[in-house]
N, C-alpha and C positions, 0 to 999 in steps of 0.2 A: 484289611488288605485291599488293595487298589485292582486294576484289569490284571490280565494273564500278561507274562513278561512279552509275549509274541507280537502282543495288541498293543505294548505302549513300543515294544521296539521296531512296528511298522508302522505307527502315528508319527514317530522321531524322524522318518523317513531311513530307518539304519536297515530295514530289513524289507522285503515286497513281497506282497501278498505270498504271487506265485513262489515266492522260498519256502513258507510255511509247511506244506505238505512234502517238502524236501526235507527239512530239518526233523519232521517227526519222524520220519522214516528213518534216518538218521540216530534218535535217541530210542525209538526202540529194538533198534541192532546193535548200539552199542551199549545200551542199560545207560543213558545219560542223561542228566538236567537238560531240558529247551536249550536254556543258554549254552551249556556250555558244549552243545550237540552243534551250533550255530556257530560258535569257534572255531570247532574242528574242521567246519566246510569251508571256515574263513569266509565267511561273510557278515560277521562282525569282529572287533576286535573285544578284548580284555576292558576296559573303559568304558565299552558302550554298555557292556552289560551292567557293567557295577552301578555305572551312572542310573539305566533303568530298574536295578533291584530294588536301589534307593529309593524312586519313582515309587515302586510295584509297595514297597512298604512305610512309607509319608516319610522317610529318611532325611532329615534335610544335608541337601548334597549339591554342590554346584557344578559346574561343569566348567571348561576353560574357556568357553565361546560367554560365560556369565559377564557383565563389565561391571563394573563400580565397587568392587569388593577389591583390597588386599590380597594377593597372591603368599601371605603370612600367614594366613585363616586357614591354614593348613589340614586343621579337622574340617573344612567343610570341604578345599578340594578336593584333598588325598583323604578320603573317612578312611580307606585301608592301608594308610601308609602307617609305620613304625611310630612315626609322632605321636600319630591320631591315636593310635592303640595304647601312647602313654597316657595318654589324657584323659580316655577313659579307664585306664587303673586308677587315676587322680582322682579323678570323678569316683568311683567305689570306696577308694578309701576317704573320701569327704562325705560323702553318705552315712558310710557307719560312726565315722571320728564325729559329723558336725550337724548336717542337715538332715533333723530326723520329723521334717513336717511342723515342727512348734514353732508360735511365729517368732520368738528370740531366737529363733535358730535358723533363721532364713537369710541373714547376711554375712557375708564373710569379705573382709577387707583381704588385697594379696600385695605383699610388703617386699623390698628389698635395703640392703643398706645402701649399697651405692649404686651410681647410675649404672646404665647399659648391662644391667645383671639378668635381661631377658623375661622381666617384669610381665609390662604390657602385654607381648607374644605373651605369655603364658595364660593369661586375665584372659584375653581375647578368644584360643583355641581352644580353655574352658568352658566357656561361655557358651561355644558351638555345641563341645562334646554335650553341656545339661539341656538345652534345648533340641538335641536329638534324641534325647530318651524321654522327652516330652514335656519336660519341665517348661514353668512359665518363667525365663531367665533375660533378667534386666543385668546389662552391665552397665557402672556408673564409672568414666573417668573422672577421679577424685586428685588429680596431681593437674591443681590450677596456675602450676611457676609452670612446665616443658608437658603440656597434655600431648599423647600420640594416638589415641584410640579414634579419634574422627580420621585420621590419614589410616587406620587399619579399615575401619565399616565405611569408609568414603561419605561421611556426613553433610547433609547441605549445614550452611553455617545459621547459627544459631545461638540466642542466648546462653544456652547450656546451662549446667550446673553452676557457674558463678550466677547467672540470671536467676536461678531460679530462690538460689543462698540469698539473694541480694532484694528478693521480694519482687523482681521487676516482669518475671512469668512463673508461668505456674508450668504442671507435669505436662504440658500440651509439648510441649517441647521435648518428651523421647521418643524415640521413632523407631519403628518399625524396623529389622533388618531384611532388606529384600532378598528369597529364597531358601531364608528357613524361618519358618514359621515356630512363633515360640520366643524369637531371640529380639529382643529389643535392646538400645543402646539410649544412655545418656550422656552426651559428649562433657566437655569441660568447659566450653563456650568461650567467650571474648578473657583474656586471659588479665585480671583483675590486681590491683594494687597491694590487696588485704588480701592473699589470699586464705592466711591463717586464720585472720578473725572470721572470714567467711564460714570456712570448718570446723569452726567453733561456735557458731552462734546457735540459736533454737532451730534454725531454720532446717535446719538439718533431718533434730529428729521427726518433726515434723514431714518431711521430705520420703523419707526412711519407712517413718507408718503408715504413706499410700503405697510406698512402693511393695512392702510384705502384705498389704492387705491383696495386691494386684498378681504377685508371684509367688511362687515356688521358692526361689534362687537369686538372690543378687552379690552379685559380687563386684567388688570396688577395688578399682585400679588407684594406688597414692604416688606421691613424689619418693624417692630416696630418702631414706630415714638418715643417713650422713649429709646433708642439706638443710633440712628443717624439722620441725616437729611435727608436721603435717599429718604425715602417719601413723605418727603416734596418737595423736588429736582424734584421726579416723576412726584409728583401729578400738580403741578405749568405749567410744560411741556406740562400738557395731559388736566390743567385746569378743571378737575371735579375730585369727588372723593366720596366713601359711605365707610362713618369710622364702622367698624365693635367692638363693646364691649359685654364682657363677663359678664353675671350677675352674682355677690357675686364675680369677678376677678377684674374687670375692675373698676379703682375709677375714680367715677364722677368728679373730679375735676381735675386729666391726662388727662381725654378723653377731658371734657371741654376745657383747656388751648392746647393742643393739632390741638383742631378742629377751636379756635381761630386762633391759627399759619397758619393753611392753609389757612383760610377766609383772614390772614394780608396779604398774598401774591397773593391774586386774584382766589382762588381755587375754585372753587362752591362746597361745600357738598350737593350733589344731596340726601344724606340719611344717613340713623344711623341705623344698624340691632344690636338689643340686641340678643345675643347667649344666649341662654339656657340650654345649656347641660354644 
């Protein structure tokens, strides 16, 4: 655990010294937490605190004054918002269903049938949620036809994963994501001819066995399975997969024949998220 919340919320400049001895006087007449003794005099808000609980416990958590991140990264803004707290149910129930530490179980591809079924969002705010609980989590954008994960982690541009499939760099190319520690990205890079042959060459598994030697967690973001076979090619590779569908988008009966296709080639659907927005 990091300083006293008092000491990071008077370094933030949120709070001044001389409030200190106001606010404890404060939380032992009303039996209250620092913080939220520090509420009640309104001299901080709701926000400031959270932001420094986050601080006080290595939480990675960004703030709205953060620039270069996606305002979508929703677990990392809002960690106490509704979303955020789906995410890590998601996160719980892929722990027990998939990722139990053996290195064949350390990737999981996240599938939809068709586009705009809230794919990526979902990939992305995963990703946050397992590198807040400490995990070492690589996300790989694997949809080389419409990639969106560089416009989500604000990527400098780069070879990417077509570079790296295509032999032309190596893993120097995933990067760090700035303010949560843990969370690294590999984008999808300059967006390539072959995409499919790319996802299907050796390079792959090759690609795969640094990255489970190096993490905890990776999970791969693919194109829409009504589109190409992309991800199915992925998913086959990586042998698990949680199909993600859109309610009042997604027809039961794509997703179905779909999620059959990967079960025909040995994939485990470790899960099914209905999006709701």
């Amino acid at each position: 655990m990091g300083s006293a919340i008092g000491d990071i919320l008077v370094s933030r400049g949120l709070l001044r010294e001389d409030d200190i001895p106001r606010v404890i006087a404060h939380q032992r007449e009303k039996r209250l937490p620092f913080g939220e003794a520090a509420i009640a005099l309104r001299l901080i808000q709701r926000g400031d605190l959270e932001s420094a609980l986050a601080k006080q416990f290595n939480y990675g958590y960004l703030q709205d004054a953060s620039d270069g991140l996606s305002r979508e990264l929703v677990t990392a803004y809002k960690p106490f918002s509704n979303v955020a707290e789906q995410m890590r149910a998601l996160r719980g129930q892929l722990m027990l269903r998939w990722f139990n530490g053996e290195p064949l179980r350390k990737v999981l591809t996240v599938v939809s049938h068709q586009p705009r079924d809230g794919r990526s969002f979902l990939v992305a705010n995963l990703a946050v949620a397992f590198s807040q609980q400490g995990q070492r989590t690589l996300v790989i954008d694997g949809d080389l036809r419409r990639p969106r994960l560089h416009t989500l982690f604000k990527t400098e541009p780069s070879a990417g994963l077509a570079g790296v499939l295509a032999g032309r760099v190596g893993t120097e190319v995933i990067a760090q994501v700035p303010g949560l520690p843990g969370l690294r990205v590999l984008p999808a890079g300059t967006t390539p001819p072959n995409p499919q042959e790319l996802v299907g060459s050796p390079a792959l598994a090759e690609l795969l066995d640094a990255a489970i030697a190096q993490h905890d967690v990776v999970l791969i973001d693919t194109p829409a399975g009504h589109d190409c076979a992309d991800a199915e090619i992925l998913s086959a590779r990586v042998g698990a997969a949680v199909l993600v569908a859109r309610r009042n988008r997604t027809t039961l009966r794509g997703a179905g024949e779909f999620a059959r296709r990967l079960q025909d080639t040995g994939v485990a659907l470790v899960g099914t998220v209905l999006n709701d927005a």
